[in-house]
C-alpha positions as CSV (number, residue, x, y, z in Angstrom):
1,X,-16.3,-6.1,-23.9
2,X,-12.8,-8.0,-23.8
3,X,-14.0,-11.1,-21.4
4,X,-10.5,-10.8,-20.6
5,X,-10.5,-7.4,-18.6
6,X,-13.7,-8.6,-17.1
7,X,-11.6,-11.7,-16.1
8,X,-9.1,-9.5,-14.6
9,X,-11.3,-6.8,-12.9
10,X,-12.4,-10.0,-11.1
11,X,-9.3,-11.6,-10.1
12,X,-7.8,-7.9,-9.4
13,X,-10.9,-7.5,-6.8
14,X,-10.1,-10.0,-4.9
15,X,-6.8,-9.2,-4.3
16,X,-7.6,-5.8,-3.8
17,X,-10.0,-6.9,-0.6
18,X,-7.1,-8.9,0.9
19,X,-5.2,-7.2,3.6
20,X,-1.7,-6.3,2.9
21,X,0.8,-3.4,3.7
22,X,-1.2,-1.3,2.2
23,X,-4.3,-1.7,4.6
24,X,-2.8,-1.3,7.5
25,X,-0.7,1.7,6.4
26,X,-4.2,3.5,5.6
27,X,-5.8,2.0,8.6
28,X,-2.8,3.4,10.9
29,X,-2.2,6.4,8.8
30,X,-6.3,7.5,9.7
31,X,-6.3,6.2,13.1
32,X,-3.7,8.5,14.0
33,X,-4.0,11.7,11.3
34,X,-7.3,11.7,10.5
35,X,-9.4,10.9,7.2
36,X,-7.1,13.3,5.2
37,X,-4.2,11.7,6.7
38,X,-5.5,8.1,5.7
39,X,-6.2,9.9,2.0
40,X,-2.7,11.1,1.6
41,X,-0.9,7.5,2.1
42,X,-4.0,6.4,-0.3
43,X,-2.7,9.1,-2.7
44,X,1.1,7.9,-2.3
45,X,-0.1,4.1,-2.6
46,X,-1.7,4.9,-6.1
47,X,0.8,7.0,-7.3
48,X,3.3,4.0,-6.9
49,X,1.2,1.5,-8.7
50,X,1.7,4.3,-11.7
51,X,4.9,3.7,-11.0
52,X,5.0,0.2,-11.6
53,X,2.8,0.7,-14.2
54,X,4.7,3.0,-16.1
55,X,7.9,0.5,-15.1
56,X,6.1,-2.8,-16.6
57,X,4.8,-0.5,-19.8
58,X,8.5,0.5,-20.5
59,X,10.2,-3.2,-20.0
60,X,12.1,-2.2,-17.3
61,X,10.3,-4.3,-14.6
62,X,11.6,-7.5,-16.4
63,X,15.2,-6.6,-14.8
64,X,13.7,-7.5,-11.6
65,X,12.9,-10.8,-13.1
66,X,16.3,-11.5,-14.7
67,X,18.9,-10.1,-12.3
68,X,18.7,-11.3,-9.0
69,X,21.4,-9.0,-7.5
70,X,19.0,-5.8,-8.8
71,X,15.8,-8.2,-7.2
72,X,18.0,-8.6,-3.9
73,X,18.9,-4.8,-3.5
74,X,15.5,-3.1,-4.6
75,X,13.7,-6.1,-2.0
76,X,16.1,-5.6,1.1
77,X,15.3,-2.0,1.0
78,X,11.8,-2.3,0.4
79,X,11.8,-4.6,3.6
80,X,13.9,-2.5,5.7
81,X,11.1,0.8,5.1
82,X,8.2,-1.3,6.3
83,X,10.3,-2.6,9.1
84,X,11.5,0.7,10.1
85,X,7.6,1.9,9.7
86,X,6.8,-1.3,11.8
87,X,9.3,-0.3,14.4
88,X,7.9,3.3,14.4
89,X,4.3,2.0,15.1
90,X,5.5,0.2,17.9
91,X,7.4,3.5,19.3
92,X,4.3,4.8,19.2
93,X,2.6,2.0,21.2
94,X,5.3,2.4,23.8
95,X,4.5,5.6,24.5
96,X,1.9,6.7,27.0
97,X,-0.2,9.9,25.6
98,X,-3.0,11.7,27.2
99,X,-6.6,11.1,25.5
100,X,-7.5,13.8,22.4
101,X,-10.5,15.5,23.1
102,X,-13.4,16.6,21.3
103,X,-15.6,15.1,18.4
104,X,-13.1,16.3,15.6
105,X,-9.3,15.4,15.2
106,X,-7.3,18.3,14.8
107,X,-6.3,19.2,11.2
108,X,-3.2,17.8,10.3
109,X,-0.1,20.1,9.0
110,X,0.8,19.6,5.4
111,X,4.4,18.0,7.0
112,X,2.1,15.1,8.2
113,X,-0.1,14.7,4.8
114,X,3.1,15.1,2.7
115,X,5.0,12.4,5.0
116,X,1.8,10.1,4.6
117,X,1.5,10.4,1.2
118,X,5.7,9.0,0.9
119,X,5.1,6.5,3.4
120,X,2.2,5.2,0.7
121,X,4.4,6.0,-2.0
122,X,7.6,4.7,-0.9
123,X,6.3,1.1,0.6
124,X,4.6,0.3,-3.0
125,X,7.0,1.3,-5.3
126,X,10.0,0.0,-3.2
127,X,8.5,-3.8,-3.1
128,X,9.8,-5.3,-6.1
129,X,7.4,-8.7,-5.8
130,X,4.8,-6.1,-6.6
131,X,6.3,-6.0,-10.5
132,X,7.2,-9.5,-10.7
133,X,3.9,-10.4,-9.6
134,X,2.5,-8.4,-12.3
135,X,4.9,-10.1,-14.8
136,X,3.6,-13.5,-13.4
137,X,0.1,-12.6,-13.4
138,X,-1.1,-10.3,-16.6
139,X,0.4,-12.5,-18.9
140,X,-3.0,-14.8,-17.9
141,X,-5.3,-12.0,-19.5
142,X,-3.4,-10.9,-22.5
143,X,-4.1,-12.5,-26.0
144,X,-2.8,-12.6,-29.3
145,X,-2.8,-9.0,-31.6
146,X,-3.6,-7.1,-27.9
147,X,-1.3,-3.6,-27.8
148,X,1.0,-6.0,-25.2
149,X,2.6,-2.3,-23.8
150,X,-1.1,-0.4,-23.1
151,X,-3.3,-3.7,-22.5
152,X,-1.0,-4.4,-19.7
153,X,-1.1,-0.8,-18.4
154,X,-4.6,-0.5,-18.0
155,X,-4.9,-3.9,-16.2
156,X,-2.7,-2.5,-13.7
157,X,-4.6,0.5,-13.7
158,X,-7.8,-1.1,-13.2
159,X,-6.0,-2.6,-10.2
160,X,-4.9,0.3,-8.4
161,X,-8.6,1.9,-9.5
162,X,-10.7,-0.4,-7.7
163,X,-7.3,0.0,-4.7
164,X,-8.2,3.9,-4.7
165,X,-12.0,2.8,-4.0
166,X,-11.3,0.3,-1.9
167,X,-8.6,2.1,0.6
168,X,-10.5,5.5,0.2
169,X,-13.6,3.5,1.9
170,X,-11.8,1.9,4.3
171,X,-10.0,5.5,5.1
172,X,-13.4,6.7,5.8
173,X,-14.3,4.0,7.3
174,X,-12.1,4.2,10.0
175,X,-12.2,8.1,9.9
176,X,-16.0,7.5,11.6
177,X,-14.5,6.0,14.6
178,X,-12.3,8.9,14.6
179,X,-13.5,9.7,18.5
180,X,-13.3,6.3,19.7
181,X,-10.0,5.8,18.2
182,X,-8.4,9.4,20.2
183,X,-8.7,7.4,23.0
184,X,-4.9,6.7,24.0
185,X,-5.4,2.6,25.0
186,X,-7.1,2.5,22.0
187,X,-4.8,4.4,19.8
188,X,-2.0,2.4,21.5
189,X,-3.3,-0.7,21.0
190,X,-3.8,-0.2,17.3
191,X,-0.6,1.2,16.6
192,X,0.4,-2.0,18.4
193,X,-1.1,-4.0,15.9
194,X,-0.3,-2.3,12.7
195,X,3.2,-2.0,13.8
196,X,3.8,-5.8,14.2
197,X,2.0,-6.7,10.9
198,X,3.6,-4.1,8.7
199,X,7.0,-5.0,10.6
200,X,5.8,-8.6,9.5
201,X,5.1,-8.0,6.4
202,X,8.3,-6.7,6.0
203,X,10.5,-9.7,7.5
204,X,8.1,-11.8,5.2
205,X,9.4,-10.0,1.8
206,X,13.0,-9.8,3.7
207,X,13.0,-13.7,3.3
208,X,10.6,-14.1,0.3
209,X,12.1,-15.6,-3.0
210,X,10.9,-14.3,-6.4
C-alpha cells in the first residue's frame, strides 16, 4: 500500500469531519425534507467533487490558480448562491408554520429531491477555493513516476468517498429526530441557524483571497 494514500485518507478524514457548507446544507436539507431530502443534496455534493475532480484531472483547475479575474467571477458567484440559500433559510425562520404531525414526514415530490440535489451540486462545484485547495494540497501526497493525472483523481475521490459516508450518516442521523424536528419552533430555530452560517460561509468566501 502507497503510505502516501494512507497519508491522505488520513488528512482527507479530518477535513471531511469538519463542519462546512456542506453540513449544514444536509443538516437543513433533512431537517426540513426528510432523509431522502438530506440524500439528494448528499448526491448533488458528490457529484460536484467529480466535478472538480474531473476539472483538476484535465488541467483546467490551474486557471483558477493563474487568472484572478476567472478566480474573482467563478468565487463571487459561488458566494452569492450560499448567500441567497442563507437568506432563504432565514425566510423560512421568519415564517410562522403550524406543527407537522405524525411519526413520518411526508414524502417529498421529485421537485424538492431534484432542487436538493442542485442546491448540493451547485454550492460545491461553484466554490472555486475548493480546486485551488486541491492544487495546494495533493501536491503533498504525490511522488515521483506516480500517474500525476489518475493519482490525483483518486485522492479526490477518496475524499468525496469518505464525504458520501460521512454526510449520508449524518443525513440519517438527523433523519431520526425527524418527529422532534416537525415541531415549527424547532424547525424555525434550525433553519435560523443554518441560514446564518451558510449565509456566513458565504460572506467568508465573498472576502477570501486565494
Amino acid at each position: 500500500m502507497d503510505t502516501s494514500i494512507l497519508a491522505f485518507t488520513l488528512a482527507a478524514l479530518l477535513l471531511t469531519l469538519s463542519p462546512g457548507p456542506d453540513t449544514f446544507l444536509v443538516i437543513g436539507s433533512t431537517a426540513q425534507g426528510g432523509v431522502r431530502a438530506g440524500l439528494a443534496a448528499v448526491a448533488g455534493i458528490i457529484s460536484g467533487g467529480f466535478f472538480h475532480a474531473a476539472l483538476f484531472a484535465l488541467g483546467i483547475a490551474r486557471l483558477l490558480m493563474y487568472s484572478p479575474a476567472l478566480f474573482m467571477a467563478v468565487k463571487l458567484v459561488g458566494a452569492a448562491y450560499l448567500i441567497w440559500l442563507g437568506i432563504g433559510a432565514l425566510r423560512s425562520a421568519a415564517t410562522a408554520k403550524p406543527d407537522q404531525p405524525g411519526e413520518t414526514a411526508p414524502a417529498p415530490s421529485n421537485g424538492l429531491l431534484r432542487r436538493r440535489y442542485l442546491q448540493g451540486l451547485l454550492s460545491n462545484a461553484l466554490n472555486p477555493k475548493i480546486a485551488v485547495f486541491y492544487l495546494a494540497f495533493l501536491p503533498q501526497f504525490l511522488q515521483p513516476g506516480d500517474a500525476i493525472a489518475l493519482k490525483s483523481a483518486g485522492l479526490i475521490g477518496i475524499h468525496y468517498a469518505l464525504g458520501l459516508i460521512w454526510l449520508s450518516t449524518l443525513a440519517l442521523a438527523v433523519g431520526r429526530f425527524g418527529h422532534w424536528l416537525r415541531r415549527s419552533r424547532v424547525q424555525r430555530a434550525l433553519n435560523g441557524l443554518v441560514g446564518a452560517v451558510m449565509t456566513g460561509f458565504g460572506v467568508r468566501l465573498a472576502l477570501a483571497s486565494r
